[in-house]
C-alpha positions as CSV (number, residue, x, y, z in Angstrom):
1,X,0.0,0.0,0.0
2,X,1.2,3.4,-0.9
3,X,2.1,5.6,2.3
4,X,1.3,9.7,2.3
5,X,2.1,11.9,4.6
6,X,0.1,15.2,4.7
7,X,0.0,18.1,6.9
8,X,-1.4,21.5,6.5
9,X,-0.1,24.7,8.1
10,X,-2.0,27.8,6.6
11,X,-1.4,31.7,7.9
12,X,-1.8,34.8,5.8
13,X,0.3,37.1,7.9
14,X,-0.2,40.6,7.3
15,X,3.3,41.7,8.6
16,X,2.0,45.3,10.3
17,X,-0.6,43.9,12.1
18,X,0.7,44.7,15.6
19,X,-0.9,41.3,17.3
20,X,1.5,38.5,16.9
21,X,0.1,35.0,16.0
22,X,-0.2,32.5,18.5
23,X,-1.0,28.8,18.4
24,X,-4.2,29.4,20.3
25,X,-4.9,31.5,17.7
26,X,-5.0,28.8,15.8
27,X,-6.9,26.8,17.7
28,X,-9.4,29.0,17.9
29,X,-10.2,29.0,14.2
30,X,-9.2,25.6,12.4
31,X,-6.6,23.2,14.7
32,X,-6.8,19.2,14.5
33,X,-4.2,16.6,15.1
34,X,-4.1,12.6,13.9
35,X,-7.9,11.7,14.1
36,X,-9.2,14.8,14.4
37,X,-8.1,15.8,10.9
38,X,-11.1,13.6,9.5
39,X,-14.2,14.6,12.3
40,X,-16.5,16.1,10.6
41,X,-14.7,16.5,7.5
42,X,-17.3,17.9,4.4
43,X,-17.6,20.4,1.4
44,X,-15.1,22.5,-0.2
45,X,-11.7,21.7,1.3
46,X,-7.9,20.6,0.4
47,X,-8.4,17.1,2.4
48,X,-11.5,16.3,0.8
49,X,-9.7,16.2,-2.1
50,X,-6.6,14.4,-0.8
51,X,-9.0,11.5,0.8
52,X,-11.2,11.5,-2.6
53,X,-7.8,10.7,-4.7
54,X,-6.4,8.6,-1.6
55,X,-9.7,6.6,-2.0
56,X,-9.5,5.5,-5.6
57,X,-5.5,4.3,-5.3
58,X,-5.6,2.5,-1.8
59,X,-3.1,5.3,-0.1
60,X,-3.0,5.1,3.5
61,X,-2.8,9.1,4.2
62,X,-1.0,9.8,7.9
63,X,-1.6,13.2,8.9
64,X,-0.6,14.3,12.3
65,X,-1.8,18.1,12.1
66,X,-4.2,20.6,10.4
67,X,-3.6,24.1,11.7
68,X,-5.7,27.1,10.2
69,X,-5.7,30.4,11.2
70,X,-7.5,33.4,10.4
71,X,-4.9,35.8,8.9
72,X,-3.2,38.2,11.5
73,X,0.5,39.1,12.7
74,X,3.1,37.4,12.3
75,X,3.1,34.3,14.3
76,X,5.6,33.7,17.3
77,X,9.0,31.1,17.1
78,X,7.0,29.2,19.7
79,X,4.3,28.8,17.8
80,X,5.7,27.6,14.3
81,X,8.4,25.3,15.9
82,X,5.0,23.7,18.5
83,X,3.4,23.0,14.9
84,X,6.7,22.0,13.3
85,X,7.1,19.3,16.1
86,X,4.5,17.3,15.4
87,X,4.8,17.2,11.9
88,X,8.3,16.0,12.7
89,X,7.6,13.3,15.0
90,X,5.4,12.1,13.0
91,X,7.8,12.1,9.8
92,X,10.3,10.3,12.2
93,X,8.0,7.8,13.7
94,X,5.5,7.2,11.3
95,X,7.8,6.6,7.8
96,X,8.7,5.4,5.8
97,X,6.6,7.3,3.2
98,X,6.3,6.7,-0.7
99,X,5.5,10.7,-0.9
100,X,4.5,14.0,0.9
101,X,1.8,16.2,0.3
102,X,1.9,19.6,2.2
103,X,-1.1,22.1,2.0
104,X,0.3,25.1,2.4
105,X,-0.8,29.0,2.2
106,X,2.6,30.4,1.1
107,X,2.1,34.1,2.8
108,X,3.4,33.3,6.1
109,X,5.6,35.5,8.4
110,X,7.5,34.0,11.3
111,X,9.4,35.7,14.2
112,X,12.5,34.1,13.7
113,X,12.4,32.6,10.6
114,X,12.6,34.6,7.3
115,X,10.8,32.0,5.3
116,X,8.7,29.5,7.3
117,X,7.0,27.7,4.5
118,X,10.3,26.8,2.3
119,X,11.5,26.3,6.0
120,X,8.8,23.3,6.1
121,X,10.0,22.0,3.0
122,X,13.8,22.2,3.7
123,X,13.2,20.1,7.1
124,X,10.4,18.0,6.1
125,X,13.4,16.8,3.1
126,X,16.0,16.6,5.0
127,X,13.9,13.7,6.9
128,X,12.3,11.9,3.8
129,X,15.7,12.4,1.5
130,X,15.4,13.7,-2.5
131,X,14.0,10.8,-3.8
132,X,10.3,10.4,-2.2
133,X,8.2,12.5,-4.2
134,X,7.1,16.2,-2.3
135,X,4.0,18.1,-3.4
136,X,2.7,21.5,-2.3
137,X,-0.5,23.3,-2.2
138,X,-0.8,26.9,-2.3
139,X,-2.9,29.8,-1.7
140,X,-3.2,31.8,-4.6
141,X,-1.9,35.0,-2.8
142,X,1.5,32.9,-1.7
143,X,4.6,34.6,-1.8
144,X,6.5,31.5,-3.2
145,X,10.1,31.2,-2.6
146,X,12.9,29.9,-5.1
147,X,14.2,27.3,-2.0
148,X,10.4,26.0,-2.7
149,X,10.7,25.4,-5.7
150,X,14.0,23.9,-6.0
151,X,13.0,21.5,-2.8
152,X,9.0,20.5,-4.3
153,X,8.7,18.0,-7.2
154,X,5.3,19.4,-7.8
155,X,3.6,23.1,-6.8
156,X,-0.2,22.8,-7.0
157,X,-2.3,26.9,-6.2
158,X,-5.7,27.6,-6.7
159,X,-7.1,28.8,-9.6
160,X,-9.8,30.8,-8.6
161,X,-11.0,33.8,-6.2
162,X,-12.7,33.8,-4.5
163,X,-11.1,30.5,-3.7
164,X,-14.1,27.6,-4.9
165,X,-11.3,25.1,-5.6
166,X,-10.0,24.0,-2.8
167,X,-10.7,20.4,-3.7
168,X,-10.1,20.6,-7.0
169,X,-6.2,21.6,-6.4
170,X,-5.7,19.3,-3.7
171,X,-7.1,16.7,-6.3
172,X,-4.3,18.1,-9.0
173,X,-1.3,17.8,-6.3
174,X,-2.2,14.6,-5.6
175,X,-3.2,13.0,-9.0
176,X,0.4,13.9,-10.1
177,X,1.6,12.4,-6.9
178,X,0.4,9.5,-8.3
179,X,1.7,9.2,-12.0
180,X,4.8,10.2,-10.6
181,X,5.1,6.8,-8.0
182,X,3.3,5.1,-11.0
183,X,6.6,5.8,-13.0
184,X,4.6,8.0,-15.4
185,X,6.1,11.3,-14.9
186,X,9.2,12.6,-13.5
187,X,8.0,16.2,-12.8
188,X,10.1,19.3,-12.1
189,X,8.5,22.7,-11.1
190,X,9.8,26.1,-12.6
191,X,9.3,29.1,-11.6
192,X,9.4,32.7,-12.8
193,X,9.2,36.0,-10.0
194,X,9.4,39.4,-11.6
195,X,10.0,42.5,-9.7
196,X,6.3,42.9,-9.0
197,X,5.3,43.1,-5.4
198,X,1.3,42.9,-6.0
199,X,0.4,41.6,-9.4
200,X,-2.3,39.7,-11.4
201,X,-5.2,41.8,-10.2
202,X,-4.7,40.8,-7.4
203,X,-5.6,37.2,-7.6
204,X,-8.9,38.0,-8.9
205,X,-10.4,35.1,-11.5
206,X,-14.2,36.5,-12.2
207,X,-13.7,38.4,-15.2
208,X,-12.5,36.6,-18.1
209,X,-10.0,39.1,-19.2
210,X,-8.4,39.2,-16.2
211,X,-4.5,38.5,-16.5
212,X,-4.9,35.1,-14.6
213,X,-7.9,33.5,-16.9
214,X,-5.9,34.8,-20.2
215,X,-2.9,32.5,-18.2
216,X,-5.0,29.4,-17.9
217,X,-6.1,29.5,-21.3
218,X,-3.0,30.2,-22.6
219,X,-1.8,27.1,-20.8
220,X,-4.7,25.1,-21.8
221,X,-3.6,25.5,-25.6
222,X,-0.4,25.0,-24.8
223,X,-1.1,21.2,-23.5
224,X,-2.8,20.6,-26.4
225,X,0.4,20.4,-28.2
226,X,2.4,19.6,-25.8
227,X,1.8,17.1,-23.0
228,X,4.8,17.6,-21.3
229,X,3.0,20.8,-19.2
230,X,1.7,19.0,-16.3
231,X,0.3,21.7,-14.1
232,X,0.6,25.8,-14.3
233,X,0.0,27.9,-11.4
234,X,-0.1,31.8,-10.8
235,X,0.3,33.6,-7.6
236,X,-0.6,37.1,-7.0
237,X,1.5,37.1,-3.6
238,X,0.7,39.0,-0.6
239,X,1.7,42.3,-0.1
240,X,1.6,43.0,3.2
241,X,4.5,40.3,4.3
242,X,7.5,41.9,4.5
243,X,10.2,38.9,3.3
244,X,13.1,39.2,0.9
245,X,10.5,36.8,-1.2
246,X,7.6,38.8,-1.7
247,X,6.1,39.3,-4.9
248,X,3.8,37.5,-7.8
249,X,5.1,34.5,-9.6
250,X,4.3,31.8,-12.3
251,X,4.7,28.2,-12.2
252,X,4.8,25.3,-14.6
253,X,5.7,22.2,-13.9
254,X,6.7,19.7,-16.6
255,X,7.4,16.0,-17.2
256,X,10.8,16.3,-16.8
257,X,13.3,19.3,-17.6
258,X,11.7,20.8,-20.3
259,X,13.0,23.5,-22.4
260,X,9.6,24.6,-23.8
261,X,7.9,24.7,-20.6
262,X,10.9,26.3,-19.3
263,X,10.0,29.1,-21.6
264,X,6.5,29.0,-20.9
265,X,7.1,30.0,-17.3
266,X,9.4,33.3,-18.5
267,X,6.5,33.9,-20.9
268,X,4.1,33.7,-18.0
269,X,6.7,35.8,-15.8
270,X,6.8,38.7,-18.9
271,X,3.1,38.7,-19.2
272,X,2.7,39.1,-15.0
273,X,5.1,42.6,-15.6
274,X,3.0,43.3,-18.8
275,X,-0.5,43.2,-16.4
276,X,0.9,44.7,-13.2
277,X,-1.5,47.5,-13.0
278,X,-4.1,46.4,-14.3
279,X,-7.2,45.7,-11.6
280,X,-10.7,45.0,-12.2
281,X,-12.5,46.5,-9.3
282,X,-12.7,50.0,-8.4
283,X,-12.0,51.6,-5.4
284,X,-13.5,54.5,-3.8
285,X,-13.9,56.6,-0.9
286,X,-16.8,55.4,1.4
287,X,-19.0,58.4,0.2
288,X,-18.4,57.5,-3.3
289,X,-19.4,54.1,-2.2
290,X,-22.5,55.3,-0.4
291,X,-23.5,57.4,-3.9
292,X,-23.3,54.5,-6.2
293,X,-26.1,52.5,-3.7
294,X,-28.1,55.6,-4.3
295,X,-27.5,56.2,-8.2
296,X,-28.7,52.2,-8.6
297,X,-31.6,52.2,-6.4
298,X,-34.0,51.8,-8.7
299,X,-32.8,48.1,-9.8
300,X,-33.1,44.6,-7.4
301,X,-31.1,43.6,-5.0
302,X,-28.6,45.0,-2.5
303,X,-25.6,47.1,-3.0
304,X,-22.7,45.2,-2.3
305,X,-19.5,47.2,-0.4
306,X,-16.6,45.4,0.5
307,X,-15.1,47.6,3.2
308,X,-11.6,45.7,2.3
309,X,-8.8,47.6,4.0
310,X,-10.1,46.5,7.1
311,X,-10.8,42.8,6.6
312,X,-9.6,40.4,8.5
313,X,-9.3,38.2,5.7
314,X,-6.4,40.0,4.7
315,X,-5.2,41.2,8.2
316,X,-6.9,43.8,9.1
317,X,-8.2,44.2,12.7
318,X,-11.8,44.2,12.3
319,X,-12.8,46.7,14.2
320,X,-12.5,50.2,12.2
321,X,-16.0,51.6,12.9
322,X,-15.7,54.7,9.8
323,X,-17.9,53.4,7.2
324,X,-20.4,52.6,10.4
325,X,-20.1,56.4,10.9
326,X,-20.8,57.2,7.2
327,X,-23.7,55.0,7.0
328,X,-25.5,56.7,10.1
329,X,-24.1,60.1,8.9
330,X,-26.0,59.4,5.4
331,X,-28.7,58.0,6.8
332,X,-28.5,54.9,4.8
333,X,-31.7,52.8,4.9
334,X,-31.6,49.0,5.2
335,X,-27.9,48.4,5.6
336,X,-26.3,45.9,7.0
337,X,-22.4,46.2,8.5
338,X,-20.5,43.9,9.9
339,X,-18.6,41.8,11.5
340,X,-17.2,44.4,13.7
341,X,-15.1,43.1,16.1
342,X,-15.9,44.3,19.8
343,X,-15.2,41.0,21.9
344,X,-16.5,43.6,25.4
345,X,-20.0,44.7,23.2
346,X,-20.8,41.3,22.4
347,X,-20.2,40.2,25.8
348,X,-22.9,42.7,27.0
349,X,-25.3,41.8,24.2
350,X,-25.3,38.5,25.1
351,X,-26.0,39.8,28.8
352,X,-28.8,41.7,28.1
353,X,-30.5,39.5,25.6
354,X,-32.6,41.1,22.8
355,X,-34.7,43.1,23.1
356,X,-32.6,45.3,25.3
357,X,-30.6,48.3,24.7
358,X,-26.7,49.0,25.8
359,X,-24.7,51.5,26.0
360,X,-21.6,51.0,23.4
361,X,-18.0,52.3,22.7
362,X,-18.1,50.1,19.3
363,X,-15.1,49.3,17.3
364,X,-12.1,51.3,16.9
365,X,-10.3,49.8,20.0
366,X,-7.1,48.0,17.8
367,X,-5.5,51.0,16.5
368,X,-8.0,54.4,15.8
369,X,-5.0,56.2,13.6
370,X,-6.1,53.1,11.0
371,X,-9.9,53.4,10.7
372,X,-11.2,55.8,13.3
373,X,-11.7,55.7,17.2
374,X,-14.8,54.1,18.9
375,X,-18.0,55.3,18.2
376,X,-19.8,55.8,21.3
377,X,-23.6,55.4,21.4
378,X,-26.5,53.7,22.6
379,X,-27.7,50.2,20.4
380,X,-30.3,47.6,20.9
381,X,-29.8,43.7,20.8
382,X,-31.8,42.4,18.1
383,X,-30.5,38.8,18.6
384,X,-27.9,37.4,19.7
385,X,-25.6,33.8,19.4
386,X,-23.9,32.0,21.4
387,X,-21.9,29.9,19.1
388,X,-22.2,31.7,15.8
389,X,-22.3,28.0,14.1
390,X,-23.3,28.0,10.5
391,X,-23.0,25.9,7.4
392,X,-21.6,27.4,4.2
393,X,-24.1,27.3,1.3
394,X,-22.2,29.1,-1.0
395,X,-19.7,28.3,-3.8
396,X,-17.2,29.3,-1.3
397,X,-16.3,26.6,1.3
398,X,-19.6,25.2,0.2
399,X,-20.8,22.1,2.9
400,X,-18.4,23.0,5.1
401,X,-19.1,24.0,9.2
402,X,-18.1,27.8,10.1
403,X,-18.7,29.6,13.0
404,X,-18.5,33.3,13.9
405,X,-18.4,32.3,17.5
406,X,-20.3,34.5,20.1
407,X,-22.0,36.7,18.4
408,X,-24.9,39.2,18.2
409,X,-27.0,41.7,15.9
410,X,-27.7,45.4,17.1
411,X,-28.8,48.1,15.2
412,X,-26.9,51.0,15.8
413,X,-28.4,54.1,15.3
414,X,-30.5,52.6,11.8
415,X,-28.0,50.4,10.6
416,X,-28.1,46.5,11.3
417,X,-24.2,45.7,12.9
418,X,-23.1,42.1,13.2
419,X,-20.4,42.4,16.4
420,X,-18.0,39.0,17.0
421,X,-15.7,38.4,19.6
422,X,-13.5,37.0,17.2
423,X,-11.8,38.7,13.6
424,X,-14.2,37.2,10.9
425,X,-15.6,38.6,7.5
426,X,-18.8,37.9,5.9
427,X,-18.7,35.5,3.1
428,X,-21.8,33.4,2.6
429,X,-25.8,34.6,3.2
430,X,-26.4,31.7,5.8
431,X,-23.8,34.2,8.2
432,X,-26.8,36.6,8.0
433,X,-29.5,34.2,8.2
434,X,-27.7,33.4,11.7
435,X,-29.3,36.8,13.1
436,X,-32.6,36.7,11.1
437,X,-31.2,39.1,8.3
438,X,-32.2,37.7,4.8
439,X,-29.9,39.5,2.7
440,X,-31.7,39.8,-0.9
441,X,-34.2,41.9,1.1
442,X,-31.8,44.4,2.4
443,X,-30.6,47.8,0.5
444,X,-27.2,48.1,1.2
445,X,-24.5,45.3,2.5
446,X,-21.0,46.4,3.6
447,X,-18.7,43.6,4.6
448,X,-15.2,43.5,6.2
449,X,-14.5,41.4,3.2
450,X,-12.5,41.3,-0.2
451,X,-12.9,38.6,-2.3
452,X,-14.7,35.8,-0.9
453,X,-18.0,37.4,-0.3
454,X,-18.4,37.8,-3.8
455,X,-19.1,33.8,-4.7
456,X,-22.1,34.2,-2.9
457,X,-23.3,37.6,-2.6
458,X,-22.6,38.8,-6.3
459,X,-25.4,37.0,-7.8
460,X,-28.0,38.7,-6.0
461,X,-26.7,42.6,-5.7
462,X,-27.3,45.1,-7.9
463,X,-24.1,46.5,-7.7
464,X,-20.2,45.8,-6.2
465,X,-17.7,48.4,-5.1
466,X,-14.7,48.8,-2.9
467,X,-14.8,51.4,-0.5
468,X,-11.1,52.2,1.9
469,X,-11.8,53.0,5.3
470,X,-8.5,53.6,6.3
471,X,-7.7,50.0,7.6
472,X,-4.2,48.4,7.2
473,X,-5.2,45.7,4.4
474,X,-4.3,49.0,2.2
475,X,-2.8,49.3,-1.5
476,X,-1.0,52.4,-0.5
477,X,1.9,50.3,-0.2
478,X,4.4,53.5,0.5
479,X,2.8,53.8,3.8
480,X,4.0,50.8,5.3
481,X,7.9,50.6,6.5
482,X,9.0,47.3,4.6
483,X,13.2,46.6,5.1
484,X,13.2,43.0,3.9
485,X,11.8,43.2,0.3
486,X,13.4,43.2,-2.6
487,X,14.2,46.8,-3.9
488,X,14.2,48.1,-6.4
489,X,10.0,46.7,-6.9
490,X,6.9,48.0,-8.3
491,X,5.0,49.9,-8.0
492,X,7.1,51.1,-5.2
493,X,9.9,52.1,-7.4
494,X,8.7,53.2,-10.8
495,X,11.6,50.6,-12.8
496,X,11.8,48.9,-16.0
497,X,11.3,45.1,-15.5
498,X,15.3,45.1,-16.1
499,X,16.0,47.4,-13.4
500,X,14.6,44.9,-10.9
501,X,16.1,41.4,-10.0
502,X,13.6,38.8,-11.4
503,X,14.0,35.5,-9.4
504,X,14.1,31.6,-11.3
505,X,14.3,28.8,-9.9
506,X,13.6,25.2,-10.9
507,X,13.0,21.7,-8.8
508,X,16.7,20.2,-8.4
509,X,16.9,17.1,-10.5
């Protein structure tokens, strides 16, 4: 019987969020070990597509850890070497394997260690040796390293964003695994990284003419001739880490070294510096956001707002309360903000019950030079919850258990807040259905959310904008102090794609 290891340690780390990462953060939003990894396993997810291929070739799949976290500060030495441990021992004790599969999100920062994820990699060969077969899963916003690539046989990412194939890449990774033990395939991964710091539209996917669909298709032709292209992938990266590594990249992997493929990747590498400014979404101030909801109010449907610089799906705190203060200011009817982090507020919601009315210093508690100070005022409880438990029904993480943990719903001076005690965005309508909100019946939604919400949501809104409220999830990359990139970059430094060191790097065969 075949033997796979696979592990999974995922972080986003938005490097100027001031609240280091901890391992009970983790725990808190997505931690399992040995058994655990399969309880209540459903839906949308990287190990539901491991087990599905695991299934049909008789694999026996060990895996000693699953460790998610909702993306935050960098996480602590303590808590990437606690992770690392068990992963080890279980490498050690466990073996031998026939191959390694590693879901990965490829944007993490780590106090102590410059690049954590290659770091994985590095260690996790140095146990199995170069000839048992590595794969890797990637977020498509990973910063991907060139010791990655030289150490993995096979880099899998995503495809889409918002992310609805989780499954699908895990099922990609894995099916190569197999014609590679099968003696089908001898693959090698190359990779391009031009001087770009944030490229490809930032990950997005919906519109066909974004610079990542014209990438698959041009792939897709490609195979058509040529069967030696195994598997492309494209990562935006994510800005907000501050490594010597940061920055978009292309990847092809190939049966073997591959000269044409080879070139494919620096094709793919010229056409992410051709596209680095161009962006599909617009954003606007929150005032121009509020005037477009008014300018469409004639059609069906809400108006969709992703109030993005502050979501905590990209780091951000959560709790900025200004686009709360510009939709009582306007006077906004039938809105709906949220989730608003305020761990104290929710705490006396759920005290009071609904029904009742508190007294509130909302929001704005992380860090008010970043998305305003608290705004104090008087709300009523219009339901609360004590576990926030939900069920995705959405494209996105569809099947799959969430939870928003304790939670509640007040209306705030007209507007309809969702307050958690932990960082969360809003993603899927059943979130709202928690509090008794059905969402195609609203006027207005504004999330602390970027790309995910829009699997769902998007389909029934009139209308989608982007609206900066001062948060630190924030394209104004000059405001951040970054001293471990690469310089000269774009679109921090206004360069020729010569002027800037383009990174390659190729699986060592």
């Amino acid at each position: 019987m075949t033997r796979v290891f696979a592990s999974l340690i995922a972080h986003e780390t938005h490097g100027f969020n001031r609240f280091p990462t901890t391992i009970e953060d983790f725990k808190r939003y997505g931690y399992a070990v040995d058994d655990e990894v399969r309880q209540g396993l459903q839906g949308d997810s990287g190990w539901g597509g491991l087990f599905e291929v695991a299934q049909e070739f008789d694999w026996e799949v060990v895996h000693p850890l699953s460790a998610f976290c909702m993306p935050s500060g960098p996480a602590t030495n303590e808590t990437f070497e606690s992770m690392w441990s068990i992963a080890e021992r279980s490498l050690l004790q466990d073996g031998p394997f026939d191959a390694v599969l590693w879901f990965l999100h490829g944007g993490m920062m780590c106090e102590g260690v410059d690049d954590p994820e290659g770091e994985v990699i590095r260690r996790t060969r140095k146990i199995v040796g170069s000839s048992v077969p590595v794969a890797v899963w990637l977020d498509i916003h990973a910063n991907v390293s060139p010791e990655m690539v030289s150490l993995a046989d096979i880099i899998c990412g995503f495809h889409t964003t918002p992310h609805i194939d989780l499954n699908d890449t895990a099922i990609r990774a894995a099916r190569l695994l197999q014609r590679t033990l099968a003696g089908e395939i001898s693959p090698v991964t190359y990779s391009v990284h031009p001087p770009v710091l944030a490229g490809i539209d930032h990950g997005r996917t919906t519109d066909p003419d974004a610079p990542i669909p014209r990438m698959l298709q041009r792939a897709e032709e490609f195979q058509e001739s040529d069967p030696a292209l195994l598997d492309v992938s494209f990562f935006s990266g994510f800005p907000f880490c501050d490594t010597a590594v940061t920055g978009a990249s292309a990847i092809v992997v190939s049966d073997g070294l591959h000269d044409a493929c080879e070139a494919l990747a620096e094709e793919f590498g010229d056409e992410i510096w051709a596209s680095r400014d161009q962006v599909t979404i617009d954003f606007v101030t929150m005032d121009e956001a509020v005037d477009r909801t008014e300018s469409d109010s004639d059609k069906v449907g809400p108006y969709l707002i992703g109030d993005f610089s502050d979501t905590p799906h990209g780091g951000g705190y959560g709790d900025a309360p200004n686009f709360l203060r510009t939709l009582i200011r306007r006077e906004v009817p039938g809105a709906v903000f949220g989730p608003m982090w305020d761990p104290g507020v929710v705490d006396d919601a759920l005290a009071a019950g609904p029904g009742a009315d508190i007294e509130v210093e909302l929001g704005g508690h992380s860090d008010p030079t970043h998305g305003g100070a608290p705004i104090e005022t008087r709300a009523h409880v219009v339901s609360v919850s004590q576990t926030g438990d939900f069920v995705h029904k959405g494209p996105f993480s569809e099947g799959v258990p969430g939870s928003m943990g304790p939670s509640a719903r007040l209306n705030v001076d007209g507007v309809d807040v969702i307050v958690v005690k932990q960082p969360d965005a809003i993603y899927d309508r059943e979130q709202l259905r928690l509090f008794g909100i059905e969402p195609e019946a609203m006027n207005v939604l504004v999330f602390k959310a970027y790309n995910h919400m829009r699997a769902d949501f998007e389909p029934i809104c009139r209308g989608l904008v982007y609206a900066d409220s001062g948060g630190i999830f924030n394209f104004e990359f000059a405001r951040f102090d970054y001293s471990k990139i690469r310089r000269p970059i774009w679109p921090l430094d206004q360069i020729d794609q010569a002027e800037g060191e383009t990174f390659r790097a190729h699986t060592n065969y």
